[in-house]
mmCIF file of the C-alpha atoms, coordinates in Angstrom:
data_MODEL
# 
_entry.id   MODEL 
# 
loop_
_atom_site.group_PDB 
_atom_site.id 
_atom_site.type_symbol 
_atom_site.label_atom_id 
_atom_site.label_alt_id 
_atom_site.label_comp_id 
_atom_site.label_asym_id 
_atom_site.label_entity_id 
_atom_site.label_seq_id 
_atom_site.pdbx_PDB_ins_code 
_atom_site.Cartn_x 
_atom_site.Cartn_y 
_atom_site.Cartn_z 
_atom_site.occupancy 
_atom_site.B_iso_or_equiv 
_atom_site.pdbx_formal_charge 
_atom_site.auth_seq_id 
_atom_site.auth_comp_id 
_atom_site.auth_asym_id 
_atom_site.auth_atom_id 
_atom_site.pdbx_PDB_model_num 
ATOM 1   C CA . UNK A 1 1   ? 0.000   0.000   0.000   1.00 0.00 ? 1   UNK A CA 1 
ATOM 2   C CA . UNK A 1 2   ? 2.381   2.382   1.155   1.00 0.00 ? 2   UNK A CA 1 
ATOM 3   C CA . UNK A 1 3   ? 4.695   2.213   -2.505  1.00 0.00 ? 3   UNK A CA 1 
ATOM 4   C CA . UNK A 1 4   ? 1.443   2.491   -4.202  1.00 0.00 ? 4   UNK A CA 1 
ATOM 5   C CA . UNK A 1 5   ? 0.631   5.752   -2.749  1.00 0.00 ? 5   UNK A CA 1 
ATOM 6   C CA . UNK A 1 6   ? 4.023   6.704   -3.307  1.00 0.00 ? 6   UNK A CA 1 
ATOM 7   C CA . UNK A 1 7   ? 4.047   6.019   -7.335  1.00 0.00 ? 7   UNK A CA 1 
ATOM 8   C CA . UNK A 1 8   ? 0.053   7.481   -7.653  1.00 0.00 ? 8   UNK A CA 1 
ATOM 9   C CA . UNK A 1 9   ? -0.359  9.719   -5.301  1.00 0.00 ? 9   UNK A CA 1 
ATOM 10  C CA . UNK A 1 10  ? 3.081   11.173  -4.686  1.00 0.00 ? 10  UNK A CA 1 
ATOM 11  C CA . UNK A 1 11  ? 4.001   11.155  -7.687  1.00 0.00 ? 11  UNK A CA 1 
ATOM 12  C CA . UNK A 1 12  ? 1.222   12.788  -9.130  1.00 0.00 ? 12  UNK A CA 1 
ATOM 13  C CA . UNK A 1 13  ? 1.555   15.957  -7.057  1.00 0.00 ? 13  UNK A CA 1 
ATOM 14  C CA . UNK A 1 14  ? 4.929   15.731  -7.923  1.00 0.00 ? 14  UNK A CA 1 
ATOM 15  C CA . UNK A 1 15  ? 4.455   15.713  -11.592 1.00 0.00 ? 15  UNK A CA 1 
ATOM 16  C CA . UNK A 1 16  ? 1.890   18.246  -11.561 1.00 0.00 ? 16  UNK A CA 1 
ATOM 17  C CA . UNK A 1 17  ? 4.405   20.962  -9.095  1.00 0.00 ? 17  UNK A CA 1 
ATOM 18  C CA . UNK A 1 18  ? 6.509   21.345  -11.896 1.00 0.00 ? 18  UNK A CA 1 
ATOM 19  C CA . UNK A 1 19  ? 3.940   20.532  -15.070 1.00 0.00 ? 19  UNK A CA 1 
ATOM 20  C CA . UNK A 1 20  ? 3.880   24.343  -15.620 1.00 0.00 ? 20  UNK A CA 1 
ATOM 21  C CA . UNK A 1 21  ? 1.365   25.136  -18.240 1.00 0.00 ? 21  UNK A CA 1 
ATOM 22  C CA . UNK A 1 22  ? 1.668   21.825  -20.692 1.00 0.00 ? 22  UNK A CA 1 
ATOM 23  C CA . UNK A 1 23  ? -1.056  19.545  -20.810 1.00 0.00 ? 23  UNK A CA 1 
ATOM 24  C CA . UNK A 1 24  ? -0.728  16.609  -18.643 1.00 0.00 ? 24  UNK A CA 1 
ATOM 25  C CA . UNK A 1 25  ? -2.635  12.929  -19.327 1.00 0.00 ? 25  UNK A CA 1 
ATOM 26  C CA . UNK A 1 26  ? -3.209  11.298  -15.662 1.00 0.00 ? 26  UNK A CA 1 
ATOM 27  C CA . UNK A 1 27  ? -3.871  7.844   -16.079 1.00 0.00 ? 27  UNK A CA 1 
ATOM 28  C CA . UNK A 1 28  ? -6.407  6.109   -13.891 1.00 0.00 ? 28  UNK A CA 1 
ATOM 29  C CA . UNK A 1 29  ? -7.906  3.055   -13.951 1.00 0.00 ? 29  UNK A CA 1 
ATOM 30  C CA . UNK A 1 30  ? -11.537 1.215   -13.962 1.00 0.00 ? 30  UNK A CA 1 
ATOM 31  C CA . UNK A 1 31  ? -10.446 -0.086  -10.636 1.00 0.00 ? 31  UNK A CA 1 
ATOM 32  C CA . UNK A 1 32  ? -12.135 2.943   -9.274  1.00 0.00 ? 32  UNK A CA 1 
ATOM 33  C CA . UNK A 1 33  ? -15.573 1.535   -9.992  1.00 0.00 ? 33  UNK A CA 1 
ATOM 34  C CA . UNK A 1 34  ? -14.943 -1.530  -7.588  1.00 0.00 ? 34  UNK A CA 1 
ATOM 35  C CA . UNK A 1 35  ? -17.996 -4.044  -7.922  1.00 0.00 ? 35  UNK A CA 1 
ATOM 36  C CA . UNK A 1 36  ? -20.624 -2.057  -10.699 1.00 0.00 ? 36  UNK A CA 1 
ATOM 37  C CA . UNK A 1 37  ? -23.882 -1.876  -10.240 1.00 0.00 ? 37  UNK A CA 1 
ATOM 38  C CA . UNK A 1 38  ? -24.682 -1.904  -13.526 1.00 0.00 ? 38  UNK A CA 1 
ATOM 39  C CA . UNK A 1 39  ? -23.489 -2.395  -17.358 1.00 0.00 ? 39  UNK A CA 1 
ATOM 40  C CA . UNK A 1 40  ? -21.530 -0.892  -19.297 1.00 0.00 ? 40  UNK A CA 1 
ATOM 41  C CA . UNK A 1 41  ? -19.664 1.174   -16.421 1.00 0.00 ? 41  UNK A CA 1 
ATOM 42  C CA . UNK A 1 42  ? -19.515 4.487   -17.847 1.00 0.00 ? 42  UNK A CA 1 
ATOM 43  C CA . UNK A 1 43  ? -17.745 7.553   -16.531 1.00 0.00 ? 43  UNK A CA 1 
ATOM 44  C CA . UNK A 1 44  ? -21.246 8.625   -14.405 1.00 0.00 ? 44  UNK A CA 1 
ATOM 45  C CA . UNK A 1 45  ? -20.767 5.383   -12.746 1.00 0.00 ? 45  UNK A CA 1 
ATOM 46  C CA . UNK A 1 46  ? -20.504 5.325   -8.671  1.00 0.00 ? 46  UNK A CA 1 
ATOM 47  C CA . UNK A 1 47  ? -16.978 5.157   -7.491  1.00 0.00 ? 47  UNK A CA 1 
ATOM 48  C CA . UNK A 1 48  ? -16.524 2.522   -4.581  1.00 0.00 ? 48  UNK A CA 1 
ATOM 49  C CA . UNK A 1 49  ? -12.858 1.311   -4.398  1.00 0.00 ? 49  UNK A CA 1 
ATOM 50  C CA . UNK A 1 50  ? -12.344 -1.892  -2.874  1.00 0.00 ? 50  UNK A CA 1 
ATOM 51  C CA . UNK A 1 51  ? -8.275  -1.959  -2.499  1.00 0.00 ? 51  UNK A CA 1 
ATOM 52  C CA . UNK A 1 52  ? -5.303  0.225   -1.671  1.00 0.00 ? 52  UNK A CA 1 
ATOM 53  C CA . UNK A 1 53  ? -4.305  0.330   -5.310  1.00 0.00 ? 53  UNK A CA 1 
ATOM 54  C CA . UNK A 1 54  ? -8.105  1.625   -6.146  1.00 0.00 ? 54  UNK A CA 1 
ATOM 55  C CA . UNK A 1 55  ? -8.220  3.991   -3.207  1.00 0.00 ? 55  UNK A CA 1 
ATOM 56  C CA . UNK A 1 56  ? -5.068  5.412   -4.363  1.00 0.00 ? 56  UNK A CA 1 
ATOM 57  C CA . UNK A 1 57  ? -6.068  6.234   -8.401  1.00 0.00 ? 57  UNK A CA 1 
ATOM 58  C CA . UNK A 1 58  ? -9.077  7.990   -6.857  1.00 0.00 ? 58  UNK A CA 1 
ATOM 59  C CA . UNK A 1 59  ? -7.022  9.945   -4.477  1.00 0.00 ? 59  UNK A CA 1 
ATOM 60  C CA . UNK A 1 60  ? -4.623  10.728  -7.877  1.00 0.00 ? 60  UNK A CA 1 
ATOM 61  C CA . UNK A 1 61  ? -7.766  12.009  -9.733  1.00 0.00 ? 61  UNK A CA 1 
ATOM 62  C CA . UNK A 1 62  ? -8.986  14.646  -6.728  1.00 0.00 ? 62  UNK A CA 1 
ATOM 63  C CA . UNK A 1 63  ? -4.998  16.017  -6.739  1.00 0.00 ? 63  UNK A CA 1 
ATOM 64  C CA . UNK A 1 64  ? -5.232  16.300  -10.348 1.00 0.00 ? 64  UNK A CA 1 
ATOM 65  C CA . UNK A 1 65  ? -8.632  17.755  -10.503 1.00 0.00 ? 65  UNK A CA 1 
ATOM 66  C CA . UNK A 1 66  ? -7.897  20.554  -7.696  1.00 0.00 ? 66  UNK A CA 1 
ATOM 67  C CA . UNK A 1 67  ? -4.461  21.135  -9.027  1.00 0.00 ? 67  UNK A CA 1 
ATOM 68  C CA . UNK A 1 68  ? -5.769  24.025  -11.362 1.00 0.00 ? 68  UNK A CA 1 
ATOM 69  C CA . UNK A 1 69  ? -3.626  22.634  -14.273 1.00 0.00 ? 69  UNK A CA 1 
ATOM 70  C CA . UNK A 1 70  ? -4.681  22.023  -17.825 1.00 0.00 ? 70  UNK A CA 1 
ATOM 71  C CA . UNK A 1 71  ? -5.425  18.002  -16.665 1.00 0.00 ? 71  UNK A CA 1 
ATOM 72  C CA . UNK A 1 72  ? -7.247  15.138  -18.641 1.00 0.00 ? 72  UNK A CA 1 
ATOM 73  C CA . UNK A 1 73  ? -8.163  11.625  -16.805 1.00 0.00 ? 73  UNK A CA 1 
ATOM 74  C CA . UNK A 1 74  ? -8.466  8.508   -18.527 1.00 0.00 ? 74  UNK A CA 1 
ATOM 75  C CA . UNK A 1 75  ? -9.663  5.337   -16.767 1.00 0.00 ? 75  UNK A CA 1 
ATOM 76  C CA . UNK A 1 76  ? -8.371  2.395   -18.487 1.00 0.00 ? 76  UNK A CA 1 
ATOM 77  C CA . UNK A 1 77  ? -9.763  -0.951  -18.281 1.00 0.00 ? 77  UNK A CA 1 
ATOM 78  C CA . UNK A 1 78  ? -7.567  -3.883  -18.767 1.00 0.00 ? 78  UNK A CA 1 
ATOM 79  C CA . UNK A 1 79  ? -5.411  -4.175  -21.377 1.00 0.00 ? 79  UNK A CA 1 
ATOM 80  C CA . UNK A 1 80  ? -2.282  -6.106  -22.411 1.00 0.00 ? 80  UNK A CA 1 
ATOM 81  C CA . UNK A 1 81  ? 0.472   -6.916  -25.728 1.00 0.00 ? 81  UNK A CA 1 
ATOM 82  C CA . UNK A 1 82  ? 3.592   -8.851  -26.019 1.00 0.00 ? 82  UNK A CA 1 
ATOM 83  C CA . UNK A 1 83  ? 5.876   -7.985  -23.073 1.00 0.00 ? 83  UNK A CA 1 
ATOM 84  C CA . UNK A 1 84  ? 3.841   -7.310  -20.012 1.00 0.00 ? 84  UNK A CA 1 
ATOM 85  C CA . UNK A 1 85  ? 4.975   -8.956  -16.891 1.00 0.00 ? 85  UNK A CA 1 
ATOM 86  C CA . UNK A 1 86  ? 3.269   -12.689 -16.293 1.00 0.00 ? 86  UNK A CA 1 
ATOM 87  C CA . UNK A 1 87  ? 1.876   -11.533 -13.295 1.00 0.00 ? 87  UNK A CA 1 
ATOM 88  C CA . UNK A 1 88  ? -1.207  -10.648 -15.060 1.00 0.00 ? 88  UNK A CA 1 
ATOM 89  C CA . UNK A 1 89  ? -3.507  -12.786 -16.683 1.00 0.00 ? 89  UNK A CA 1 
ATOM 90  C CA . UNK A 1 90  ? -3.365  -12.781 -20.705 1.00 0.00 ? 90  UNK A CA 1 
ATOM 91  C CA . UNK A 1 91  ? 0.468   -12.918 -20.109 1.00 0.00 ? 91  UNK A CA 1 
ATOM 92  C CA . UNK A 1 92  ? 0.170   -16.001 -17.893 1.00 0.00 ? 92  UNK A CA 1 
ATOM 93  C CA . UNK A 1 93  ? -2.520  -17.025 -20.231 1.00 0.00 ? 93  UNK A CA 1 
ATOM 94  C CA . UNK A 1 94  ? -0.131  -16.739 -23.273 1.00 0.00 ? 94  UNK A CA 1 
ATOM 95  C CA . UNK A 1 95  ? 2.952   -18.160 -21.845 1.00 0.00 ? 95  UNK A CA 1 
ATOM 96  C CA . UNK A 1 96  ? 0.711   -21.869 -21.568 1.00 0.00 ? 96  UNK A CA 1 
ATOM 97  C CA . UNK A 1 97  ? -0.691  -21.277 -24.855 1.00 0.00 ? 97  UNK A CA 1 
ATOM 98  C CA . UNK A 1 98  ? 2.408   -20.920 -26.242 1.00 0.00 ? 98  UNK A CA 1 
ATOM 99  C CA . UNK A 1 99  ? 3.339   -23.936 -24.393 1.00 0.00 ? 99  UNK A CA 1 
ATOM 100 C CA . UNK A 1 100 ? 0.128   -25.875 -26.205 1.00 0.00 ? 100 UNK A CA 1 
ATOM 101 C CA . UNK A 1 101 ? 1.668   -24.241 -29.508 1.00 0.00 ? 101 UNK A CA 1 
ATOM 102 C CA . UNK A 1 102 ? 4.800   -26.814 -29.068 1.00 0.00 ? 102 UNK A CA 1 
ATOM 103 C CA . UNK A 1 103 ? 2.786   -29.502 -28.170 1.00 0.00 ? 103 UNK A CA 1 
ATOM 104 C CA . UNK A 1 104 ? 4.282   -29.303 -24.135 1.00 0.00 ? 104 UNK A CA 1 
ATOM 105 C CA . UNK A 1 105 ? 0.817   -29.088 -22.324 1.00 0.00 ? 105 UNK A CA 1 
ATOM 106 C CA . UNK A 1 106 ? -3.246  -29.599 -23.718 1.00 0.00 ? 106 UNK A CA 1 
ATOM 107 C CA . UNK A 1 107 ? -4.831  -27.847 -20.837 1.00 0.00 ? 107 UNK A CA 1 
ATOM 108 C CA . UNK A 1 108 ? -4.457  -24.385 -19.366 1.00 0.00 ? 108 UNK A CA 1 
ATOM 109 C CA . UNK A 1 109 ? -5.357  -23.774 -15.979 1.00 0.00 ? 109 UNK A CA 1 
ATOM 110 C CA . UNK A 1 110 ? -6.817  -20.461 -14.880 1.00 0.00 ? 110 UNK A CA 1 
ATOM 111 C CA . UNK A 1 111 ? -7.892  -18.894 -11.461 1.00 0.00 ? 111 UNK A CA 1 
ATOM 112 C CA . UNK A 1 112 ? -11.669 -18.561 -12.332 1.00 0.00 ? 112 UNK A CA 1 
ATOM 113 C CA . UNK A 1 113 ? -12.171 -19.658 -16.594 1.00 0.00 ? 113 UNK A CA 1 
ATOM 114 C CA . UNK A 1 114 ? -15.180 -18.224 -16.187 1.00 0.00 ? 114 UNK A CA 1 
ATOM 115 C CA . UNK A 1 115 ? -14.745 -14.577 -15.768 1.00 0.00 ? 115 UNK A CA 1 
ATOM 116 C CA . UNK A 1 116 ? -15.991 -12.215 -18.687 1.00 0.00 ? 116 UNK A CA 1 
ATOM 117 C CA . UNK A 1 117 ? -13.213 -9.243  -18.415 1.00 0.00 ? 117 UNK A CA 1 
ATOM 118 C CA . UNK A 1 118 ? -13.101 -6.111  -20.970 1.00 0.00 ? 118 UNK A CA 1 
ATOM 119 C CA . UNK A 1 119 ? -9.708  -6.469  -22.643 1.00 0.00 ? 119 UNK A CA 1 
ATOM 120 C CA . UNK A 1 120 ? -7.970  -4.204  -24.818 1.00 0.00 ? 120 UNK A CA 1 
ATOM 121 C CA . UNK A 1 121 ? -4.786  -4.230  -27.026 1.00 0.00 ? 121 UNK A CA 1 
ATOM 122 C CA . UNK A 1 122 ? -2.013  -1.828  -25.331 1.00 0.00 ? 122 UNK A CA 1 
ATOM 123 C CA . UNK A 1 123 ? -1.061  -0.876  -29.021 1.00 0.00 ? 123 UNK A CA 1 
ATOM 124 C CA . UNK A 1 124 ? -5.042  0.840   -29.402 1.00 0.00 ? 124 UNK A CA 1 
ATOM 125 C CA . UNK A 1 125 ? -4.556  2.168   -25.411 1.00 0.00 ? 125 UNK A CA 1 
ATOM 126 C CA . UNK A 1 126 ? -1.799  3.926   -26.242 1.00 0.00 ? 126 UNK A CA 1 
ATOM 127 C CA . UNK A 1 127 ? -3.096  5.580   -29.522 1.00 0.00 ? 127 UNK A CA 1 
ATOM 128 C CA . UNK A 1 128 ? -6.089  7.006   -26.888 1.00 0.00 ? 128 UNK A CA 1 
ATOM 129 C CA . UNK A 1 129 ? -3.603  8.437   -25.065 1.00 0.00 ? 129 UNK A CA 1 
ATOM 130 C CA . UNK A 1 130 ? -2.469  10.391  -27.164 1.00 0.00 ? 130 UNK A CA 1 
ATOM 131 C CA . UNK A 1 131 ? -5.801  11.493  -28.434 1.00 0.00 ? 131 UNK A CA 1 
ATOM 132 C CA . UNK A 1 132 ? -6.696  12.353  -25.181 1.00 0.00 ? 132 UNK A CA 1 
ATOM 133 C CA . UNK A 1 133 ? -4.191  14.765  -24.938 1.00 0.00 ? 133 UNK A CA 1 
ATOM 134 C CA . UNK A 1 134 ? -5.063  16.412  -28.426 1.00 0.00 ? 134 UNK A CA 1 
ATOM 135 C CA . UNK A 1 135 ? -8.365  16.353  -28.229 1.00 0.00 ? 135 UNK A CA 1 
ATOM 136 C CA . UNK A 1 136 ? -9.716  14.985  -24.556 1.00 0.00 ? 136 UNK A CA 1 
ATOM 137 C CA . UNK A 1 137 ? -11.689 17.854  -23.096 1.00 0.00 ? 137 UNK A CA 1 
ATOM 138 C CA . UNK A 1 138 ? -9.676  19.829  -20.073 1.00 0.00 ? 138 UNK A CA 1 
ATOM 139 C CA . UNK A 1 139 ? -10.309 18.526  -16.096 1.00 0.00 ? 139 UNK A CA 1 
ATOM 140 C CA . UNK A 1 140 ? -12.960 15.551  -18.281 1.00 0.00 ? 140 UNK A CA 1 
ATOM 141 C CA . UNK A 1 141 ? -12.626 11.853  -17.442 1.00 0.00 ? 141 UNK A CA 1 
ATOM 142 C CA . UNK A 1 142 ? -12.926 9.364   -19.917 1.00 0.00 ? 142 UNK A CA 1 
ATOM 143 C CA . UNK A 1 143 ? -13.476 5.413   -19.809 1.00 0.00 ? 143 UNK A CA 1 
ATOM 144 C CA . UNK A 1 144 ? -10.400 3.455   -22.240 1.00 0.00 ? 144 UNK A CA 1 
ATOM 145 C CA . UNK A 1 145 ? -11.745 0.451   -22.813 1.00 0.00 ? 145 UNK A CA 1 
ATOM 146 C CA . UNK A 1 146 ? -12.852 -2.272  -25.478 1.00 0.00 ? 146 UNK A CA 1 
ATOM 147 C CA . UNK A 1 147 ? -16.839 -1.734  -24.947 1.00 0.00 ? 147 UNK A CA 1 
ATOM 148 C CA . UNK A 1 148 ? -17.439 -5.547  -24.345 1.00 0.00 ? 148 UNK A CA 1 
ATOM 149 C CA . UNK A 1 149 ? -16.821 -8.510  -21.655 1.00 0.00 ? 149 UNK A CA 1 
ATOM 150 C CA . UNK A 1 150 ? -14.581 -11.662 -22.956 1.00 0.00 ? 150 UNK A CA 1 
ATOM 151 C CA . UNK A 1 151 ? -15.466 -15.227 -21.429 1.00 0.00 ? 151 UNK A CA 1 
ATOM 152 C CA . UNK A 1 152 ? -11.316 -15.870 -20.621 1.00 0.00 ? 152 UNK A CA 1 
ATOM 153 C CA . UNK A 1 153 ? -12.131 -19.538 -20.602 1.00 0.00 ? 153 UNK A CA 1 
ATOM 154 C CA . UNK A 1 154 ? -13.696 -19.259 -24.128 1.00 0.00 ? 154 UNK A CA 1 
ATOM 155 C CA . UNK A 1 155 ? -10.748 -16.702 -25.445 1.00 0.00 ? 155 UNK A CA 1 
ATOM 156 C CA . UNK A 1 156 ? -8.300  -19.346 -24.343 1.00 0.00 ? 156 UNK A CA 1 
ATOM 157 C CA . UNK A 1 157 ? -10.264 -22.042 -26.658 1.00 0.00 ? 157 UNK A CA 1 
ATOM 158 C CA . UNK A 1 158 ? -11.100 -19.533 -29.093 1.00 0.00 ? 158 UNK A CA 1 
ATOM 159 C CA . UNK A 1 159 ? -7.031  -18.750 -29.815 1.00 0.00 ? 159 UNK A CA 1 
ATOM 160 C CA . UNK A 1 160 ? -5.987  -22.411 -29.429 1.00 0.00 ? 160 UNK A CA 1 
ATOM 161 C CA . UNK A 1 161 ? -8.190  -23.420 -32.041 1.00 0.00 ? 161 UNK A CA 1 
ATOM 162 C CA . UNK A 1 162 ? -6.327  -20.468 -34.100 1.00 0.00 ? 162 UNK A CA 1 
ATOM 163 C CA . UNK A 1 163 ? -3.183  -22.237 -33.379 1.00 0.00 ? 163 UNK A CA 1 
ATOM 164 C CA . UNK A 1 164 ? -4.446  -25.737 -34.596 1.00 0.00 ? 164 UNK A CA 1 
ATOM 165 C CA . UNK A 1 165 ? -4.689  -27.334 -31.077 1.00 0.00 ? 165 UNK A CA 1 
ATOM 166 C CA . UNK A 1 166 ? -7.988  -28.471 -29.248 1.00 0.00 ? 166 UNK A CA 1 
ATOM 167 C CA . UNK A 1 167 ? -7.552  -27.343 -25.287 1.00 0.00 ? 167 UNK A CA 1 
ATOM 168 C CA . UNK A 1 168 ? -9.334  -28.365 -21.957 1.00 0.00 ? 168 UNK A CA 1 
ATOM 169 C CA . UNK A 1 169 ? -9.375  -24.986 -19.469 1.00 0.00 ? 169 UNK A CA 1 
ATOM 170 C CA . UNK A 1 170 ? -9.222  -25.995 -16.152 1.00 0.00 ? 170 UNK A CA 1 
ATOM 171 C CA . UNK A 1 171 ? -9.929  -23.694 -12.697 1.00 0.00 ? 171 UNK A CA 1 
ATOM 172 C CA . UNK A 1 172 ? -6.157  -23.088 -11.093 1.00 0.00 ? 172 UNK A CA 1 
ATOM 173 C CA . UNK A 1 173 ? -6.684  -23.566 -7.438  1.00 0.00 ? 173 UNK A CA 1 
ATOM 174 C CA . UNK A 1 174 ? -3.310  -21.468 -7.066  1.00 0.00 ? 174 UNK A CA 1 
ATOM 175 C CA . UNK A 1 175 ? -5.180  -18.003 -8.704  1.00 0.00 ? 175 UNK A CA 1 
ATOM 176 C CA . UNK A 1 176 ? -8.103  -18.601 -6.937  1.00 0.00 ? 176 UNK A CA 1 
ATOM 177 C CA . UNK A 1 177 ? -9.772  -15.518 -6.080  1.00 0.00 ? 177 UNK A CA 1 
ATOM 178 C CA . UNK A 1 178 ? -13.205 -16.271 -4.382  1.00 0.00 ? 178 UNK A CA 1 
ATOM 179 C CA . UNK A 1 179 ? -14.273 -13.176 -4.532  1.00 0.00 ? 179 UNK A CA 1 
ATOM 180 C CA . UNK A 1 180 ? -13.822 -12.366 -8.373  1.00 0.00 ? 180 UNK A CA 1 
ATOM 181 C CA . UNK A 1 181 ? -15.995 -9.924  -10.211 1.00 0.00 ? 181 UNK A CA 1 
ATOM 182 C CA . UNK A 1 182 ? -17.835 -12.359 -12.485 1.00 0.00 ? 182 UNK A CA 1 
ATOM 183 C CA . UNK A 1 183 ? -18.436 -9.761  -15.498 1.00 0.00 ? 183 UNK A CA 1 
ATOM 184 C CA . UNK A 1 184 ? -17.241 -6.342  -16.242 1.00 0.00 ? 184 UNK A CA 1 
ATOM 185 C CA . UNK A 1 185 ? -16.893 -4.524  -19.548 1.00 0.00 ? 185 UNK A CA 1 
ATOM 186 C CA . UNK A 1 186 ? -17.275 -0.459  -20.210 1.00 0.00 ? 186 UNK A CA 1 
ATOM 187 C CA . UNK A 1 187 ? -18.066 2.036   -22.087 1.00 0.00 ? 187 UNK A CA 1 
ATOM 188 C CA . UNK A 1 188 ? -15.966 4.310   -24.509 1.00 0.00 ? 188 UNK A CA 1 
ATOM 189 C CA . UNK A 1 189 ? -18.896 6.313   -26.148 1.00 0.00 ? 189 UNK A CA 1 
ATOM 190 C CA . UNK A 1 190 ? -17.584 9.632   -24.384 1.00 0.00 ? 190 UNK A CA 1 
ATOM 191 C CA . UNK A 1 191 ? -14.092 9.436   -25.570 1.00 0.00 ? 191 UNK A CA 1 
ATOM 192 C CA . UNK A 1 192 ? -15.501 8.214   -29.070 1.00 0.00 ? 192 UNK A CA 1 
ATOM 193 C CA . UNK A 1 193 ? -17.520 11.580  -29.192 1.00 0.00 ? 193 UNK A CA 1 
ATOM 194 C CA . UNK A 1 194 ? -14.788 13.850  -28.349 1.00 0.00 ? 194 UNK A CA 1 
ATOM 195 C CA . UNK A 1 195 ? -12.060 12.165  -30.539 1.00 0.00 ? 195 UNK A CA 1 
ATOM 196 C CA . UNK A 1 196 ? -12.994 9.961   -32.937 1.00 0.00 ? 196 UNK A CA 1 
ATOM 197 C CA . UNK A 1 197 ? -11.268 6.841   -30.984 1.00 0.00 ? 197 UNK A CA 1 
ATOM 198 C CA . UNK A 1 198 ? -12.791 2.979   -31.117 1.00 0.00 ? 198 UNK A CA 1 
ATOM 199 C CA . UNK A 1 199 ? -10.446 0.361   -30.334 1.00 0.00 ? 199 UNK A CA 1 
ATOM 200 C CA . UNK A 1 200 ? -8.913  -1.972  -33.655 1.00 0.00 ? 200 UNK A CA 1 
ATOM 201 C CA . UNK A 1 201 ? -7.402  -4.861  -32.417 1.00 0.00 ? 201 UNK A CA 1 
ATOM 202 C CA . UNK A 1 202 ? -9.096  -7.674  -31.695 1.00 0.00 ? 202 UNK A CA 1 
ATOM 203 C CA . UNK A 1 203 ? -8.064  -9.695  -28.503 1.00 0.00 ? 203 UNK A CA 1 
ATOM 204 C CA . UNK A 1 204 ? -7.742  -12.994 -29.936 1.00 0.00 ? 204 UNK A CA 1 
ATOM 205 C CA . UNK A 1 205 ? -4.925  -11.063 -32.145 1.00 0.00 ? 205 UNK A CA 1 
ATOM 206 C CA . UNK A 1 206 ? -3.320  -9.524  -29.172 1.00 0.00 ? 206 UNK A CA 1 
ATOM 207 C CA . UNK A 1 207 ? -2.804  -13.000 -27.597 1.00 0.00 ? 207 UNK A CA 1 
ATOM 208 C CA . UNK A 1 208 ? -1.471  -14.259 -30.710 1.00 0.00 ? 208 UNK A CA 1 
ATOM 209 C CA . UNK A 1 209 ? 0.875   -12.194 -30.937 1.00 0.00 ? 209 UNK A CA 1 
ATOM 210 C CA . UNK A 1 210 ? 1.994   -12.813 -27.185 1.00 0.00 ? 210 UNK A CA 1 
ATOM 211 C CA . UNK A 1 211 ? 2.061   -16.080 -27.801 1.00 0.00 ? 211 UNK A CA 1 
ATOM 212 C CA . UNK A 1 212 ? 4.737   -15.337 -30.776 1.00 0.00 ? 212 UNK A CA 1 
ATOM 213 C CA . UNK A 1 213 ? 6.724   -13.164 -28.373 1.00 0.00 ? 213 UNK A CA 1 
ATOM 214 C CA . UNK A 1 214 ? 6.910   -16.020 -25.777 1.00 0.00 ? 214 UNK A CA 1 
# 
């Protein structure tokens, strides 16, 4: 807890104490939402953190808000390319599909297969965030995100089959998180309004392409 608030809270008032007058993107995240009421989460959606790491992106956002500078929030929802640490899931989700790609494993073992996540390519992310600073409105917050929930269980089939192997997905006792949001997607129509942006890649593409870079 106490090196997340340094890195988002910190070092967002640090950043912004010497931003001067340039524009400056503060990147948030969906975790903010916690457990949604309802679908799509859109920006009007209730805030209601659940962890240290959420508590401290909404903390960033009121520092960045009352800073007076020339600020635009984005909350982004999960999203992933070739590279990111295994820790998360599509990376430790890739790493055992590459594994059924050299015939070393048939099953992949996740925490809960049947969790329905929005997922997004980094590669489209980081194209919104630079829109957002061209075009995002000043002190507005805008959902990043793909717009639709992903059965992880059914991706994992999905890009095996795309790979020319059949797969079994099986619950990892390991990753087990009992008290998973079951679905969660959101909505980009705001930022699509202001700037044009919809997200190109498809998933099954991104893991692919992880896969390749395993």
């Amino acid at each position: 807890p106490k090196l997340t608030q340094d890195i988002n809270v910190t070092g967002t008032k640090n950043l912004l104490s010497v931003a001067g007058e340039a524009r400056v993107l503060i990147v948030s995240s969906a975790e903010v939402y916690g457990t949604p009421k309802g679908l799509p989460v859109t920006e009007e959606s209730a805030m209601a953190p659940g962890s240290p790491y959420a508590e401290s992106r909404v903390e960033q956002e009121k520092i960045a808000l009352a800073s007076g500078k020339d600020v635009v929030i984005v909350r982004s929802f999960n999203h992933s390319g070739p590279g990111q640490p295994g820790k998360f899931v599509l990376p430790y989700l890739a790493k055992q599909l590459a594994e059924v790609k050299a015939f070393k494993r048939d099953t992949i073992l996740l925490g809960n297969p049947h969790v329905q996540r929005d997922f997004s390519d980094v590669r489209d992310i980081v194209k919104a965030y630079v829109l957002a600073l061209e075009k995002g409105e000043s002190k507005e917050v805008y959902n990043l995100c793909s717009g639709r929930a992903y059965h992880l269980g059914k991706l994992a089939v999905k890009v095996a089959k795309e790979i020319g192997r059949d797969i079994q997905v099986l619950k990892d006792p390991e990753w087990d998180r009992p008290h998973d949001i079951l679905e969660l997607y959101g909505s980009y129509k705001k930022f699509n309004t202001v700037t044009g942006w919809k997200p190109e890649i498809d998933i099954v593409k991104t893991l692919l392409d992880m896969v390749d870079s395993c």
